[in-house]
C-alpha positions, 0 to 999 in steps of 0.5 A: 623646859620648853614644849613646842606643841605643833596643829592644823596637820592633815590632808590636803588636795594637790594645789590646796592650803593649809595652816599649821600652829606652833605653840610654845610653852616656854615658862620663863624662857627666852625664846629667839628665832622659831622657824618650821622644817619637814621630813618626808619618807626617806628623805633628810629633815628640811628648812621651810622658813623662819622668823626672828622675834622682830619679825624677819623672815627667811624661806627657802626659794621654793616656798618663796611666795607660796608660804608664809611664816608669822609669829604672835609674840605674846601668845608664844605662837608661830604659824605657817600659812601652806598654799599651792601644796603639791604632793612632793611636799607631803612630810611631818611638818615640825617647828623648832626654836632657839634659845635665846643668845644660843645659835641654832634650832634647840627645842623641837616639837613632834611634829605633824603630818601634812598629805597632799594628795595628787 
């Protein structure tokens, strides 16, 4: 079994930062690309950004140069670093996970809530 435990959720001033974590524990599992979404009220689930475990990245063109995306391979942890958050951006934030030689995100975390506040 795997359980994506994400933090560093909260509110946030319109132009601020924050840092989200994702820990994965994965007891003998193989882990590939990790990657976060978010949800806001009323609105479809979204791609922010993903690493592959050699650490390649992809981001969506509107966190282009405003967010980044790492990962700690041996702590099974992937981060997001959130600047210049606007409040159209306010969402549950949620990281997700492939299985390896398996094509799409397979495990889930619950999530957590980001509030830019204008």
């Amino acid at each position: 079994q795997v359980r994506l435990v994400e933090s560093g959720g909260g509110l946030v001033q319109a132009g601020g930062s924050l840092r989200l974590s994702c820990t994965a524990f994965a007891s003998a599992m193989c882990l590939s690309r990790m990657g976060w979404y978010r949800q806001a009220p009323g609105k479809e689930r979204e791609l922010v950004a993903t690493i592959a475990p050699d650490g390649q990245t992809y981001y969506v063109d509107s966190m282009k140069g405003r967010f980044t995306i790492s990962r700690d391979n041996a702590l099974n942890t992937v981060y997001l670093q959130m600047n210049g958050l606007n409040s159209e951006e306010t969402a549950v934030y949620y990281c997700a996970a492939e299985a390896c030689g398996v094509a799409g995100m397979k495990y889930w975390g619950q999530g957590t809530q980001v509030t830019v506040s204008s």
